[in-house]
Every structure is written in C-alpha cells, then in structure tokens.
C-alpha positions as CSV (number, residue, x, y, z in Angstrom):
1,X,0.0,0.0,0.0
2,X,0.9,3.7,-0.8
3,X,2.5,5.1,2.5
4,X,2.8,9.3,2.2
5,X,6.1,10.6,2.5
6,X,5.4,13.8,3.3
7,X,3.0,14.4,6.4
8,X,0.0,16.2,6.0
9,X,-0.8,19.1,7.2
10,X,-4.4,20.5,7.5
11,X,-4.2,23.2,9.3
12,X,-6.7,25.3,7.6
13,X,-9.5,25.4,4.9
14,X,-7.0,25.6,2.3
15,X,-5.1,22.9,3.5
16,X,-8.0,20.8,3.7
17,X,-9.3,21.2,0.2
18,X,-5.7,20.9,-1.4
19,X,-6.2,17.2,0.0
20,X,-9.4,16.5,-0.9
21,X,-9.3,17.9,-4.4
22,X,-5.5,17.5,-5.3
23,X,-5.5,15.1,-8.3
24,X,-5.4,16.2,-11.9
25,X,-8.8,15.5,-12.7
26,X,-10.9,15.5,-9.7
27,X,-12.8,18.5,-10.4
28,X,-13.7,17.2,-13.8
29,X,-14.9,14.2,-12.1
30,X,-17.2,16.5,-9.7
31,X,-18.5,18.1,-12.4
32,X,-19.5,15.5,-15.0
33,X,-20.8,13.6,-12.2
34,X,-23.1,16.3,-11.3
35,X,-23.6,16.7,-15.2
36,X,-25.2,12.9,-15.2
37,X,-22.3,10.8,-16.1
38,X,-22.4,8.2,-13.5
39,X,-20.6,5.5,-15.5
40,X,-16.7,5.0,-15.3
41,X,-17.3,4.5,-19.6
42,X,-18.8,7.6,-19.8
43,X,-16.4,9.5,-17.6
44,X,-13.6,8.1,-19.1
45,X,-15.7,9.7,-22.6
46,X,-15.5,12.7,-21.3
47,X,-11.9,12.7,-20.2
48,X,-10.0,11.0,-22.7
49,X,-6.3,12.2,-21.7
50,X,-6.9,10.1,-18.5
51,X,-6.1,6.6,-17.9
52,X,-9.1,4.3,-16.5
53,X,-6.6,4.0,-14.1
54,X,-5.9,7.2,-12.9
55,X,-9.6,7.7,-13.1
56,X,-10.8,4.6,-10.8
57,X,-7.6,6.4,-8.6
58,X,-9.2,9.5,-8.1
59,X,-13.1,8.3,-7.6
60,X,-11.9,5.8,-5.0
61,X,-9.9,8.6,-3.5
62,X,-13.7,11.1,-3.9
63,X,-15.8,8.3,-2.7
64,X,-13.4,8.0,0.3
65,X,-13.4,11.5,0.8
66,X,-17.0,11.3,0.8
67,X,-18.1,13.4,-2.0
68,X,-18.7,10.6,-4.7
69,X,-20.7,7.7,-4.1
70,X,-20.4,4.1,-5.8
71,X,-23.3,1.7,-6.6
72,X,-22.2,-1.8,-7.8
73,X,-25.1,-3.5,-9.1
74,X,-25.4,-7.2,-9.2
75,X,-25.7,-8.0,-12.9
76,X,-23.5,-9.6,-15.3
77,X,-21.3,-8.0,-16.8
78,X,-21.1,-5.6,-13.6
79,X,-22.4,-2.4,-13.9
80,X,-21.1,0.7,-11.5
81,X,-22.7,4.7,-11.2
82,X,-21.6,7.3,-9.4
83,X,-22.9,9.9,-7.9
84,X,-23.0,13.1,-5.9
85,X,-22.8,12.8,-2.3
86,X,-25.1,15.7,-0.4
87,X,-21.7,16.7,0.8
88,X,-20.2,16.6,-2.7
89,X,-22.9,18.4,-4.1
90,X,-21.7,21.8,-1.8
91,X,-18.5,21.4,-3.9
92,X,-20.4,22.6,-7.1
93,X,-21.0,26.3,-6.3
94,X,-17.3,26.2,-5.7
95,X,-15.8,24.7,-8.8
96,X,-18.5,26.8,-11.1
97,X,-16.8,29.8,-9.6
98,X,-13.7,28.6,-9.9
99,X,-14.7,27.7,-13.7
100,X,-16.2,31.2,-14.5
101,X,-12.9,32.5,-13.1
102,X,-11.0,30.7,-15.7
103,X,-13.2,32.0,-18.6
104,X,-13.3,35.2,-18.0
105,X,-9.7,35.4,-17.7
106,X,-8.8,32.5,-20.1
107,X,-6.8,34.9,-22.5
108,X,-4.2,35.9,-20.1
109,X,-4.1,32.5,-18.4
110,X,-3.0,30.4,-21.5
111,X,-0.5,33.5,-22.2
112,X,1.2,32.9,-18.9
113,X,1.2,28.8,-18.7
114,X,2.1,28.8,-22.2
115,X,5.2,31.4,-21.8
C-alpha cells in the first residue's frame, strides 16, 4: 500500500481542500458527475487524456473522501454509477466559480502557462 512521504498538514481550509481535491482530474470528475455521467465509460468519454486508471484512482480517492458515491449492481457483466454525495454536491457552487474565473480570464491564463 501507498504510505505518504510527506506528512499532511491541515491546518486550515486551504489545506484541507488541497487534500481533498489535489488530483489532476478531480474536479472534472465532480462536475461531470453532477452533469449525469455516472458511468466509469462515460467518464472516461469525457476525459480522454486520463487513464481508466488514474480515473478509478481518483473516484476511490472522492468516494473516500466522501463526496462521490459508488453503486455496484449485481448484474452480469457488472455495472457501476456514481454519484453526488449531499456533501459533494456543496462542492459545485465552488468549482463553477472557480470555472467562471477561468473564462473570464482564459486569454491571459493560456499567455502565462504557455510562456
């Protein structure tokens, strides 16, 4: 098992958040969850520069974090949704202002990433 090297520290909101939403695709995740795509197909659809890997990483790590849930239903093949918890859903005012943020100020961000 994956043992941290560095110790956490969560000392504040910021802090706090950083751990729970650190991950390159997380918010995406959040979002398209909340958008209806509850299957790991359809995510992965919607995110095609992510491995199912790296994607099955990060909802484990959201569902353990509480803010995605998993159903597993009993058919054959398997089939798996996710979905918003309540507590996820508060996330979603967040990340829309975080994504109005980007596009209003889109132009100058790709200028300075891209210098």
């Amino acid at each position: 098992m994956y043992e941290k090297k560095i110790p956490l520290s969560l000392k504040c909101g910021l802090d706090l958040i950083g751990e729970v939403l650190y991950g390159k695709w997380k918010i995406r995740l959040l979002w398209f969850i909340n958008e209806g795509y509850k299957r790991p197909s359809e995510l992965q659809r919607k995110i095609p520069d992510a491995s199912r890997r790296v994607l099955n990483v990060q909802l484990k790590e959201l569902e353990e974090h509480e803010l995605v849930a998993k159903v597993i239903y009993p058919v054959v093949p398997p089939k798996v949704e996710y979905s918003l918890t309540e507590f996820g859903k508060t996330l979603i005012p967040v990340i829309s202002a975080l994504g109005n943020w980007g596009d209003e100020h889109q132009e100058r961000l790709r200028k300075v990433i891209l210098k």
